[in-house]
Every structure is written in C-alpha cells, then in structure tokens.
N, C-alpha and C positions, 0 to 999 in steps of 0.2 A: 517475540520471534523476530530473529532479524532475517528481510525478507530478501533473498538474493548472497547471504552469508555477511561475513563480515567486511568485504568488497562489493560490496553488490552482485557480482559475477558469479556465481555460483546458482544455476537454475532449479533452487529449491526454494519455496515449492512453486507448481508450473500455475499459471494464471487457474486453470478450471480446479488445480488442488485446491485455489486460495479460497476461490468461489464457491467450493463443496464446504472447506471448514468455518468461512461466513455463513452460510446458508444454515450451516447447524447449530449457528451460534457460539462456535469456539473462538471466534474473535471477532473481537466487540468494537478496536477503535486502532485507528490506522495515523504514523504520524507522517504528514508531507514536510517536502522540504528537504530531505536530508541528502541530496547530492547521491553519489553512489557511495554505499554501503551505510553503513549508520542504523538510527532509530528508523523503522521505512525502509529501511535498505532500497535506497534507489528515488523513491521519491520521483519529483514532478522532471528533475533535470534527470533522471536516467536515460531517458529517451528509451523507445518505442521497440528499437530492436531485441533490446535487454529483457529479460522473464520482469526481473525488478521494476524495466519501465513501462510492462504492460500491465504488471498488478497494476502502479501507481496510474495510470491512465483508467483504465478499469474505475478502480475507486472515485477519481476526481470527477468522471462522466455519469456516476450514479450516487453519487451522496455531494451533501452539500458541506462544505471547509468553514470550519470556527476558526479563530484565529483567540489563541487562549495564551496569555504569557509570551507573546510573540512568536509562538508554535501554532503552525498549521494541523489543526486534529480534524481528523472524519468521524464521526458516530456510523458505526457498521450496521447500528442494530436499526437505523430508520431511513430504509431508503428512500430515495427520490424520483427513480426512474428505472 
C-alpha cells in the first residue's frame, strides 16, 4: 500500500485508518525513508503536516526501526509503546 498515493499527497488512508488496519493486523511492516511518495509513501522526511508524515511519525514513535539491506523497516506487529 502506498501510503499518501503515489506522491505522497494524497490523504489516504487518514492516520486512525492506518491505525485501525494495524490494530487488525492487515499490515504487518512499514518501510521508512522514502521521501514523499514511494515505498512508505512519505516516510520520516514528509513532515508532520502531510497525512503521510503523520503515519510515518506515528510509527517511528511506537515501534522500533531495523535497518535491513540499507532500508529502514518497522515490524507493525510488535510494538513498543
């Protein structure tokens, strides 16, 4: 799912969508890093105003970041706080 479209810009889905289809387990692993739009859509640089860089704030504040292949990944499914 690319989160914010394929610009980042695009306000689907809204942070509590994201956080309802984590919570059910429909997605499992989030990737950071990705500037706006991309894998992440929006990632750590979207900044806060963007839907995209409040997923990606979300996630970075409640799970903790592997860094696998030189890609920043979240595991969804074990959180931290």
């Amino acid at each position: 799912m690319a989160i914010g479209g394929f610009n980042g810009t695009d306000p689907y889905p809204t942070l509590a969508e994201f956080q309802s289809l984590v919570g059910q387990g429909k997605i499992h692993y989030f990737i950071g890093g990705g500037g706006s739009g991309g894998p992440g859509g929006g990632g750590p640089g979207g900044g806060t105003s963007s839907t995209s860089g409040q997923i990606a704030s979300w996630v970075q504040s409640h799970y903790t970041a592997q860094t696998i292949g030189g890609v920043t990944l979240y595991d969804l499914t074990t959180q931290t706080s």
